[in-house]
N, C-alpha and C positions, 0 to 999 in steps of 0.2 A: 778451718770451719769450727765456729763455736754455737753449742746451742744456747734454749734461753739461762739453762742453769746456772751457765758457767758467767751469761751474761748478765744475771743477776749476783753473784759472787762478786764478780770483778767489772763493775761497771765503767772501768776506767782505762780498761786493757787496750794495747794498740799494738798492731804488726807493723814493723816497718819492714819492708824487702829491699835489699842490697841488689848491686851489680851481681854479675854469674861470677865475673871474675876467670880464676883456673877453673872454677867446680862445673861439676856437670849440672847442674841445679840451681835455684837462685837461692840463697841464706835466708831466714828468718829471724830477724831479734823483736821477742815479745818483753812488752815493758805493762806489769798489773797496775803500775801504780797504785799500789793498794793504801797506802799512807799520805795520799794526797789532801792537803790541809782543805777544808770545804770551804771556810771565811767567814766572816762574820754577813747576814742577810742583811739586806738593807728593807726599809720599810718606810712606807709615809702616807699619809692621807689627810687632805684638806676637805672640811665639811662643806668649802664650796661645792664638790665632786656630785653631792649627793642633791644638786638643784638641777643637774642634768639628764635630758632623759633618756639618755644613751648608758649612764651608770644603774638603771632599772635594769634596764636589756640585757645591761652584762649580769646584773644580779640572779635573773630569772634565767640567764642563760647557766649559771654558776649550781643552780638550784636543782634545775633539770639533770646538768650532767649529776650530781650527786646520788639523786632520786629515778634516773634514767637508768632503761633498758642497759646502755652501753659506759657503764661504770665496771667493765669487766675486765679479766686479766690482762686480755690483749690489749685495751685501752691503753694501762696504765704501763706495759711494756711500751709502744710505741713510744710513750711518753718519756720515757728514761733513754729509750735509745737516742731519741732527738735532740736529749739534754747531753749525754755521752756523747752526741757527733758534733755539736755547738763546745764541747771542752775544750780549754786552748793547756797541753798538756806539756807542751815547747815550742819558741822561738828562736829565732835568727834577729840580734840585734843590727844596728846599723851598721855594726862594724862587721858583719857579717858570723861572728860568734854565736853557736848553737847554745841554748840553754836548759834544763829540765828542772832544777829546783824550783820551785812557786817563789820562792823571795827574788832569785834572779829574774823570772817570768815577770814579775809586778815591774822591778826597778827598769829594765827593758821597753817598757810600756811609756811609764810614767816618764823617762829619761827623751823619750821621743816626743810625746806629747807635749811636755812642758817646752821641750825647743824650739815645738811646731807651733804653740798658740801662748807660751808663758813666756817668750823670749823675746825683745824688740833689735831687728836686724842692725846689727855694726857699720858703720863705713857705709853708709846710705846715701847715694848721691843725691843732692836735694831737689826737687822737682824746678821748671826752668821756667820759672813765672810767666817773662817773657813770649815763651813758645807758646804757651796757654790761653794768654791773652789778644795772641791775633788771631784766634777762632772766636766760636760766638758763647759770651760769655753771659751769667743771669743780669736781669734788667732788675730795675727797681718793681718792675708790673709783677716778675719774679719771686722777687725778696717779698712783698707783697702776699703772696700766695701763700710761700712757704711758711709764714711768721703772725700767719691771722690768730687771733686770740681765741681763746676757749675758757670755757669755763669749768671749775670742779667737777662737775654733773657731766662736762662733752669728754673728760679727761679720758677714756675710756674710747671715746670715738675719736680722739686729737693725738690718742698714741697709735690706734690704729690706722689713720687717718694720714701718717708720716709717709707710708708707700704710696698712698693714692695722689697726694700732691707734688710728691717727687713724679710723677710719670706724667703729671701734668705738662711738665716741662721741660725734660729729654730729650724730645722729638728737635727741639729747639737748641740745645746744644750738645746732640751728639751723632756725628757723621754717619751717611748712608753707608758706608762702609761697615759699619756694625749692623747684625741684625738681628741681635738676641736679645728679647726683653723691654724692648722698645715696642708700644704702641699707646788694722797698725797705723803707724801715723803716714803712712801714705795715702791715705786715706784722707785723714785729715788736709795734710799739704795739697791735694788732689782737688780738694773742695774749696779751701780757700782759695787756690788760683780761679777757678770758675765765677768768684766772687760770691759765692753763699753768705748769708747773714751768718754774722756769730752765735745768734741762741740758735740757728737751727743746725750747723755746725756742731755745736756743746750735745744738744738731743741725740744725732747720729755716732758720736764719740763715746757717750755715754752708753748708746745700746751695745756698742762695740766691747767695751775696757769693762763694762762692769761686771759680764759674767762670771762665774767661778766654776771650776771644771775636779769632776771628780771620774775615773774611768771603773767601767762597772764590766769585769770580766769573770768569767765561772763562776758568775752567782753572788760575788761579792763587789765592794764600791774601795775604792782604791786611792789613796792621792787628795788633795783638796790644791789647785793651785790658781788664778787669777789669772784671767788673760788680757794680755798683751798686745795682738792684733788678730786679724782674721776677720772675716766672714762665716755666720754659724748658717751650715746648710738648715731650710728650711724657713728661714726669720724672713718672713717677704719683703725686707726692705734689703737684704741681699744680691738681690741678680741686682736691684738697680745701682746700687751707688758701685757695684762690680764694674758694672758698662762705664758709668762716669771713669772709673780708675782704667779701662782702656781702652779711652778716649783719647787719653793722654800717650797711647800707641799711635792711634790713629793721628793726632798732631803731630807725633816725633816722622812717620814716613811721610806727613804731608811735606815737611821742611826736607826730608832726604830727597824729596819729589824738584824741590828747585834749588838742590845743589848742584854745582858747576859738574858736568861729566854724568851725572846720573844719565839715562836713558828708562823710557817704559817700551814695555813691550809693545809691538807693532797698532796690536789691537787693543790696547787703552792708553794711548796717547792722550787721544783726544780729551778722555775725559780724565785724564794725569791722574791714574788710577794702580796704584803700587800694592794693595793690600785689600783683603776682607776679613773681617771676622765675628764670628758666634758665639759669645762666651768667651771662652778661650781657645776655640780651635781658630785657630788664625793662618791664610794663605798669604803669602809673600811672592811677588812676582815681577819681572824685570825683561828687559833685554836681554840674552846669554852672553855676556863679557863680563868680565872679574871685576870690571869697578862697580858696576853698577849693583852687583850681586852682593859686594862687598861690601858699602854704602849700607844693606840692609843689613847685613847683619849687623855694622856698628850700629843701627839705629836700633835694631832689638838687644843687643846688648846695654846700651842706653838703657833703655827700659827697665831692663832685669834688674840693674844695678840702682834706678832706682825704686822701683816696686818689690824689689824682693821677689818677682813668679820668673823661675825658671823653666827654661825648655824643655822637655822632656826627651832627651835625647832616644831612646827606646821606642819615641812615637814620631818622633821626628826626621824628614829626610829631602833628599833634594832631589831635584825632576829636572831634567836637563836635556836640551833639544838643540840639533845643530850649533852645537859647544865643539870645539878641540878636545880629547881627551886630556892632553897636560893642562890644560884650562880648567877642566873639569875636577880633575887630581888637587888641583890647588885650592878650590872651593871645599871640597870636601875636609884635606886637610887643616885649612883656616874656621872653617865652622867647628868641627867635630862632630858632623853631622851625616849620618850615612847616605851615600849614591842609591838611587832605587828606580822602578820606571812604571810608566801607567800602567793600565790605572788603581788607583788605592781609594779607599774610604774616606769619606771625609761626611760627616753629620749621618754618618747610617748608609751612602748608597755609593756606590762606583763610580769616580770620576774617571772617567777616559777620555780620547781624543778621537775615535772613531766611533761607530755601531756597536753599542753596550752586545756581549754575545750570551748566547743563553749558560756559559758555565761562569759568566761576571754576576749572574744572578742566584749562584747554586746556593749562596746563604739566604735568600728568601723562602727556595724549598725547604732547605733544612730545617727552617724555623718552623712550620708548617709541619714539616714529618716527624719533628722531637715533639710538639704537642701532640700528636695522636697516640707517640708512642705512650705516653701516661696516660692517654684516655682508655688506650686499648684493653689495660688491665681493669678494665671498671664495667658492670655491666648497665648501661648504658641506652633504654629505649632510641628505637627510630626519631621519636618524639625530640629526645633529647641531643642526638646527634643533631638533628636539622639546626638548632638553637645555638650550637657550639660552632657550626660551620658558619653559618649568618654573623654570631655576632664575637666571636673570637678566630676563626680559621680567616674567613675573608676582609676580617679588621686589619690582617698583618701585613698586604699588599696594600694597604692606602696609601701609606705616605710613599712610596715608591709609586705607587701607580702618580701621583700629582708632581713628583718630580722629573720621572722617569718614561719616555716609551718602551714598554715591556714589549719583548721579543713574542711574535704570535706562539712558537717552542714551550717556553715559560708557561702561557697564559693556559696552554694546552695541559701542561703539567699540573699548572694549580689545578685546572677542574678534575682534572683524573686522579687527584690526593683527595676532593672534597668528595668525589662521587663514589669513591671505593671506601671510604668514612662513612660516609653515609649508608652506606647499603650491607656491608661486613664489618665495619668499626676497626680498620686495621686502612694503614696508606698503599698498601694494594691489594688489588686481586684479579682473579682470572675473570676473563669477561665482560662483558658491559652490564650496565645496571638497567634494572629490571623500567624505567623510564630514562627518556632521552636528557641530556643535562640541558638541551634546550627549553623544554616543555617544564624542567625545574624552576626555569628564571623568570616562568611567569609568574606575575602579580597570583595572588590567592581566588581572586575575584575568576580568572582566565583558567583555573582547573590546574597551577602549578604552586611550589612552596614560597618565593619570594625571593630565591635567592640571586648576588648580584651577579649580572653579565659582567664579567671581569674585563674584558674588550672593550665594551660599552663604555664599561665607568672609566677605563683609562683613558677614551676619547676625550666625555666630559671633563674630568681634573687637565686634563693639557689645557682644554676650550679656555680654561679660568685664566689661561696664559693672552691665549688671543685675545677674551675680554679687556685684558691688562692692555695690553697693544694696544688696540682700538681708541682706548678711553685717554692712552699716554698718563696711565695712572705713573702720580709720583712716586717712585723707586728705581734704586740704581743698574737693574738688569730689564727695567722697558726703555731708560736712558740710551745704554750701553746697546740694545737691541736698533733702536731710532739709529744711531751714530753710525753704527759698524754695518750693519745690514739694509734696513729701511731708505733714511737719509731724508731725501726731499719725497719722496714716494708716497703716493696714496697705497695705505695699508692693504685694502679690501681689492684694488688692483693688483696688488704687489703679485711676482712670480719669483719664485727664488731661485739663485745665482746655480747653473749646474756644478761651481765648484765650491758652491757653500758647505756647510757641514750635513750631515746624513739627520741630525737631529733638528735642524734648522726648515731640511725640506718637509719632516714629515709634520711640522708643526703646521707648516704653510699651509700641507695639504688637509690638516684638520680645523686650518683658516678657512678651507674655502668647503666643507664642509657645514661649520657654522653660519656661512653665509648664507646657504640655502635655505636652512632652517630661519633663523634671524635677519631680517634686512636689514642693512646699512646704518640706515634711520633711528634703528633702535639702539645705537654707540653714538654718544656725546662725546665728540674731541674736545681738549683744551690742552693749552697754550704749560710745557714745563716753566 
């Protein structure tokens, strides 16, 4: 326990606590770092800054706190503590050696970084033209697009204008197997196989190689060094040319796909379907026998070796179904990749093989009950609860509610976190609340607050799935859906197989739900 004094003294003190070890106790070693060098401040401002009207706001905001009520002790505490708990006081290099001196701390940084983004990868297998080339590669209508002229005056809109024309034409060559984004010198090599024009190629290479990279830690700017490769988070022409560079994944399994011996798994045969992926979370999947399993990994080795992105073995793992276990044993061994079993996360929600159960969902709650717990401390009108539940508490179940049928358990749980929020400011309490949570999820007009029927809306986010069906919109899971399920079937007839999947049947029966509401009529089929 320190108070504020001490933590004005020594703003830079930290306990670390050791193992018990023999002792009856756990040890303390307190480090003040009282001599801690501060660095030189960096500073800069462009008089453009002062044409926008977001730099008033901050100014007037600047002015206020000066001139404000709340320029008081505790402000300006909170304020050092903040900076105190952002101090990076020691690390752990990559060779796993602890550090404490500040010039060790910098060189540790900078030794990383420069590896990571100032260093161009060794022993680089060269991208396999050929393999690139029998997918669909840019047209002259393409080249065309991407190389339209501009003038001094559009230069401004012709740099920003690089991402929008790139997405122009993605859809066109890059596999439904990717679904992210899409609506170093592998990069380079990456583009030219596509057949990119050369100036727009040099434009992309150039936004890449030309930055210059300084790292700005405790307060001060560190290093100055030129990068090499990478992709800089945030530059919107990033996710795409990311996707084009693994594209070139998605080519290497399409060929592991018509190698002698490969096998696909039962259920995407048809559509010789070995791989998805989002970015970079990428599933792999086969027949369970060792060549075929095998086959993939060369082929993402392949990859690594030439793109430089390794796997992250800590995230990565294998799923194995009526395998042998020495069969099993030798996958694991040959990968270096850990044995594990459903279901795991994959983009935010549980991937399983049966009926998702309500303790597959207990990180939904959590996330749900750790917001309140920071709201709880705050006082907080009725007013302002309602506003927090609407449009922060019942935001967090969207994208699970449009992927997911939520267990009716779950759905029961969320409302009795938002209704004991609502009415105590705390994720529970005794009793029920003082109105029904039904009578809450009227509209305003009907005498209730607005808030969503969580039931409700999970029906409709599936509906969007049936709508998909119906229309045989183009994408590769109403494909996959047609193939494996459907087949020659009228949709709106269709009854599902009693040994289908649990999430298959309940989809159907929110098909025929829809139906009642919507007639037939109003879904246009056409033709994949």
């Amino acid at each position: 326990m320190a108070n504020q004094s001490w933590m004005d003294m020594f703003e830079r003190a930290e306990a670390v606590f050791l193992t018990e070890g023999a002792f009856d106790h756990t040890p303390a070693v307190l480090n003040t770092y009282k001599d801690f060098p501060s660095g030189k401040k960096p500073f800069k401002y462009f008089r453009m800054w002062t044409s926008y009207p977001s730099y008033h706001v901050e100014k007037s905001r600047l002015h206020w706190l000066k001139e404000g009520d709340e320029n008081s002790a505790l402000f300006h505490s909170s304020i050092r503590e903040r900076r105190q708990h952002n101090n990076i006081l020691s690390i752990a290099d990559v060779n796993g050696f602890g550090h404490e001196e500040p010039e060790n701390i910098t060189k540790a940084f900078l030794d990383f970084y420069k590896e990571l983004l100032g260093s161009k990868m060794v022993n680089r297998v060269p991208v396999n033209i050929s393999l690139v080339r029998k997918g669909a590669c840019v047209t002259e209508y393409h080249s065309q697009i991407l190389t339209a002229a501009y003038t001094m005056e559009e230069l401004k809109e012709a740099i920003f204008g690089i991402p929008t024309v790139l997405k122009l034409i993605l859809p066109d060559l890059v596999a439904q197997n990717q679904g992210g984004f899409v609506k170093g010198r592998f990069i380079a090599h990456n583009i030219m196989a596509f057949q990119f024009p050369d100036s727009f190629i040099k434009l992309v290479m150039t936004c890449i190689t030309t930055p210059r990279f300084s790292l700005l830690f405790n307060g001060s700017l560190h290093g100055f060094f030129e990068a090499k490769r990478g992709l800089r988070q945030g530059d919107p022409m990033s996710p795409l040319v990311f996707v084009l560079g693994m594209e070139y994944l998605s080519r290497i399994m399409k060929k592991i796909g018509d190698t002698e011996g490969f096998q696909f798994h039962e259920r995407c045969g048809a559509l010789r379907l070995n791989h998805l992926s989002f970015a970079d979370d990428v599933l792999l999947f086969c027949r369970g026998d060792f060549k075929s399993v095998y086959l993939l990994l060369r082929g993402l080795k392949l990859f690594s070796m030439t793109s430089g992105l390794q796997p992250n073995k800590k995230k990565t793992a294998i799923y194995c179904s009526g395998m042998h276990e020495s069969e099993t044993k030798r996958l694991v061994d040959a990968s270096g990749f850990q044995k594990s079993t459903l279901p795991f996360k994959y983009l935010g929600v549980p991937i399983c093989a049966k009926k998702i159960s309500s303790a597959e969902c207990s990180i939904l709650v959590e996330k749900m009950t750790a917001r309140i717990k920071v709201w709880s401390s705050k006082n907080l009108s009725f007013a302002g609860r309602s506003v927090l539940i609407n449009s922060v508490l019942l935001s967090i179940h969207m994208y699970w509610s449009q992927v997911l049928i939520l267990p009716k358990k779950v759905i029961k749980e969320i409302e009795s976190i938002c209704r004991s929020f609502l009415w105590s400011g705390r994720s529970t309490m005794n009793g029920p609340g003082n109105i029904a949570w039904e009578q809450l999820c009227k509209s305003k007009k009907a005498g209730g607050i607005g808030f969503q029927d969580i039931a409700k809306w999970n029906q409709v986010a599936i509906a969007k799935h049936v709508w998909a069906i119906a229309t045989k919109k183009d994408n590769l899971w109403v494909k996959w859906v047609h193939n494996v399920y459907i087949e020659d079937e009228d949709w709106w007839g269709y009854e599902a197989p009693i040994h289908s999947s649990w999430y298959w049947r309940r989809l159907v029966s929110i098909k025929d739900l829809v139906k009642q509401i919507l007639p037939p009529s109003q879904f246009v089929a056409s033709d994949f």
